[in-house]
C-alpha positions as CSV (number, residue, x, y, z in Angstrom):
1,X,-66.6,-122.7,-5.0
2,X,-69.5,-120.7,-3.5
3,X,-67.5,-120.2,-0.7
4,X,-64.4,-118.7,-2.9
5,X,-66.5,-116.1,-4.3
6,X,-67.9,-115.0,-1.1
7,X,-64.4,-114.8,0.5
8,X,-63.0,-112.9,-2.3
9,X,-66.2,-110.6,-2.4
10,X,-65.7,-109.6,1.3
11,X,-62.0,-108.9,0.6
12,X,-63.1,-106.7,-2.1
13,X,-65.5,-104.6,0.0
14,X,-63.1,-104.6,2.7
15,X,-60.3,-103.1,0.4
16,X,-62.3,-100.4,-1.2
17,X,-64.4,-99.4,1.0
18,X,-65.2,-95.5,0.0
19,X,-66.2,-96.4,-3.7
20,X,-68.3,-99.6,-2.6
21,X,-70.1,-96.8,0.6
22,X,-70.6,-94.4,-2.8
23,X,-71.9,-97.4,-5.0
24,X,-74.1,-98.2,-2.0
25,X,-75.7,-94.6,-1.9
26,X,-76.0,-94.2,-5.7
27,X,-78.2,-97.6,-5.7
28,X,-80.2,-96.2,-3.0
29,X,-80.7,-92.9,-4.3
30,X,-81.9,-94.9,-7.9
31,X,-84.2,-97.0,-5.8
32,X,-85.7,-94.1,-4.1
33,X,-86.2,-91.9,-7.7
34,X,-87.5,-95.0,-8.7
35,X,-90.4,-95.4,-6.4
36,X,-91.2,-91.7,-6.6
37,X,-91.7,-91.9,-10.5
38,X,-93.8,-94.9,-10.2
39,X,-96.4,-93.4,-7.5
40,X,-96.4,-90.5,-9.7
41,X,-97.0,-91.8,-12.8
42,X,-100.0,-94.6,-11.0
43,X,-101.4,-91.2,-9.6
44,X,-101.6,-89.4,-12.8
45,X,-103.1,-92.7,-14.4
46,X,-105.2,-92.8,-12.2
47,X,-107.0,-89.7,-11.8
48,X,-110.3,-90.4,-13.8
49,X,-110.6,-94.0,-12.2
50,X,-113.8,-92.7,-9.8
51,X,-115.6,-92.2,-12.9
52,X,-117.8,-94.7,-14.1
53,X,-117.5,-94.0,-17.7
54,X,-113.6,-93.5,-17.8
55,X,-113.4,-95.5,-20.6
56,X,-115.3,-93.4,-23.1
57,X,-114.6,-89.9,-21.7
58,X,-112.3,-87.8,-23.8
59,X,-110.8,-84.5,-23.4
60,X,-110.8,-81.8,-25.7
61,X,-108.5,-78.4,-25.9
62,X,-109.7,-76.3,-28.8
63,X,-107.8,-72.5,-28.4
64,X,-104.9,-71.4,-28.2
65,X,-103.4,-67.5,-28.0
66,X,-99.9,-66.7,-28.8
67,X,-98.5,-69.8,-29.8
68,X,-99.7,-71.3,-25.9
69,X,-102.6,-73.6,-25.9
70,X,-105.1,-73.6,-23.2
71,X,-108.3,-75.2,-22.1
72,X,-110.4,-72.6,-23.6
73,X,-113.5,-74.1,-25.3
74,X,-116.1,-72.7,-27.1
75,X,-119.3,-73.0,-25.1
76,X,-121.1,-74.4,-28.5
77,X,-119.2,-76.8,-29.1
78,X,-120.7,-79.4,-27.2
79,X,-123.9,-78.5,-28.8
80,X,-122.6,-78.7,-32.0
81,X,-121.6,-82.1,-31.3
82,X,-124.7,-83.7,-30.8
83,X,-126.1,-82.2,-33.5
84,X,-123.9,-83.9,-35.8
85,X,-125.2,-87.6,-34.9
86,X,-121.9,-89.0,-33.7
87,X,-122.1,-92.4,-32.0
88,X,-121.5,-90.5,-28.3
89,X,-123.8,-91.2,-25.0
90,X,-123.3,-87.4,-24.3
91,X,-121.4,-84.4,-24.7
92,X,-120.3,-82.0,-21.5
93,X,-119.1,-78.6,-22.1
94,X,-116.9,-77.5,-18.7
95,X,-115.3,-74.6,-18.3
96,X,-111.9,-73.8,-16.5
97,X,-111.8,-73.6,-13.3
98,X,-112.0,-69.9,-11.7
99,X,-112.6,-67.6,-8.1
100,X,-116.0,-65.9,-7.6
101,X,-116.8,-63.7,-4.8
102,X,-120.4,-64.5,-3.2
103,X,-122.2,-63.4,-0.5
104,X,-123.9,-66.6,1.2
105,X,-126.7,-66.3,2.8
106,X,-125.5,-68.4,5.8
107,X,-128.4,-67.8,8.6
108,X,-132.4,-66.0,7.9
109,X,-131.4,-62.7,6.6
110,X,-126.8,-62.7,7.1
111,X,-125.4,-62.8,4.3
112,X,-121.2,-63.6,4.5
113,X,-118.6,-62.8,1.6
114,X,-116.7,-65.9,0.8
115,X,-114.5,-66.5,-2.7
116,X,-115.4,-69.9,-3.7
117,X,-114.0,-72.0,-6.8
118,X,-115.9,-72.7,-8.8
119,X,-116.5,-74.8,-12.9
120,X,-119.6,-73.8,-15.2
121,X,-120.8,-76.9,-16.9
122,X,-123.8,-77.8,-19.0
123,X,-126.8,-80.6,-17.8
124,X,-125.0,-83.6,-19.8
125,X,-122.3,-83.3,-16.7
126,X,-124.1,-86.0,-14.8
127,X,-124.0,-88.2,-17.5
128,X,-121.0,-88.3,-18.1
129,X,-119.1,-88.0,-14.7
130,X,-121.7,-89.6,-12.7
131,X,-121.3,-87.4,-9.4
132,X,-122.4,-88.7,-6.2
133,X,-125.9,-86.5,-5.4
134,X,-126.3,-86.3,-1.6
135,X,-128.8,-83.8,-0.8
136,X,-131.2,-82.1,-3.3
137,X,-131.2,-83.3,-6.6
138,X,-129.8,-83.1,-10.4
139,X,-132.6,-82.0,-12.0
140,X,-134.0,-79.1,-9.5
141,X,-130.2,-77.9,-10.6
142,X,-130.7,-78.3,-14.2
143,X,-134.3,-76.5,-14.3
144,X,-133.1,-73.6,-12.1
145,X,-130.6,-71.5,-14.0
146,X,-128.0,-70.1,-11.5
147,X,-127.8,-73.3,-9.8
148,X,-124.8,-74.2,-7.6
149,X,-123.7,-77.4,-6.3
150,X,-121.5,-77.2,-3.9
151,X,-118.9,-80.3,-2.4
152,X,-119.9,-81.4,0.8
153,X,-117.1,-80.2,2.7
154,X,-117.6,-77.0,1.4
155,X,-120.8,-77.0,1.8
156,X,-120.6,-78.2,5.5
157,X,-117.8,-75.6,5.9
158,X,-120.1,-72.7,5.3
159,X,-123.6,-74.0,6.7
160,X,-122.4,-76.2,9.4
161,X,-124.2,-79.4,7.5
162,X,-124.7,-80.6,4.0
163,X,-128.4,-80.4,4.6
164,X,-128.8,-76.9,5.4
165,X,-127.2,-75.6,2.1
166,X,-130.4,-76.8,0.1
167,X,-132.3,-73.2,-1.0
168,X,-130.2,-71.0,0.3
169,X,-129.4,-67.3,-1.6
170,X,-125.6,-66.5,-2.7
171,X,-125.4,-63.2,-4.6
172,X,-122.3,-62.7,-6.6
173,X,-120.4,-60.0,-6.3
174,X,-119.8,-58.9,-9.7
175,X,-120.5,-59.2,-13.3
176,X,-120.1,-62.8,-15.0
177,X,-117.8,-62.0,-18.1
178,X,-119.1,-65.6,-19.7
179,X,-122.8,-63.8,-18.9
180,X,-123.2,-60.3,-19.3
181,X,-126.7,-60.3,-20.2
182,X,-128.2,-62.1,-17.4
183,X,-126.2,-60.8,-14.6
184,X,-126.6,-57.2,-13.5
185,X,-123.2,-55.0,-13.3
186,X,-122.9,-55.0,-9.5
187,X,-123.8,-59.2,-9.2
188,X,-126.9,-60.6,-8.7
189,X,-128.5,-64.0,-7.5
């Protein structure tokens, strides 16, 4: 009986042949948008695995502007937060990501313009993201105001090593908008 089907199977294919080549190529192209949806979707679920808290981290989008919403926070709201004795480990305030221009202090006295990303956070960041420190250290960051910590490619990129980015000068180039007060009109350290 087996053999039957697979007799009159082959007939079939060999009779209508142009719609069984399209039925062929629509199953492949399913297949294919198949597999791209799934690594997309396990690469957008897992974007916060590296963290070791990625259970108890949540987002929050408080603005919005002209019926768009956006990932502008309040800067006090963190703040607020643990003030109100929620059961939390911590609350980070981070800012959206942005371009500064700096001039880096890349040898003794030669200083080079580069525009560098950048994120403004607050000290509860390394509590609750849990960064990988490999040179200098969390808390020297935290004391200092106008600390930078830089990635270590990018920080290899500009001094040639992770190691010799440690205490070096980079002077912005102009006014920080989030920071008026504290940063002169021209820039400053």
């Amino acid at each position: 009986m087996i053999l039957h089907y697979l007799k009159v199977a082959i007939r079939s294919l060999m009779k209508f042949k142009m719609q069984n080549i399209i039925a062929i190529f629509g199953l492949a192209m399913s297949l294919f948008c198949f597999s791209v949806c799934l690594y997309c979707s396990r690469y957008i679920f897992s974007t916060d695995d590296c963290f070791r808290n990625r259970d108890r981290i949540v987002e929050l989008y408080l603005g919005r502007s002209d019926n768009n919403f956006s990932s502008i926070t309040s800067g006090s709201l963190p703040s607020f937060l643990r003030n109100q004795g929620l059961n939390a480990k911590a609350f980070c305030g981070v800012a959206r990501t942005d371009e500064r221009s700096y001039n880096i202090e890349v040898y003794e006295g030669k200083l080079l313009p580069y525009n560098l990303r950048f994120m403004e956070t607050d000290s509860c960041f390394n509590e609750v993201f849990t960064p990988e420190i490999l040179h200098g250290s969390w808390k020297n960051a935290i004391q200092n105001p106008n600390s930078v910590i830089l990635f270590e490619s990018t920080a290899k990129r500009i001094f040639g090593s992770a190691e010799k980015s440690i205490g070096k000068r980079m002077v912005l180039n102009r006014r920080l908008y989030t920071s008026p007060n504290s940063t002169p009109r021209e820039g400053g350290d």
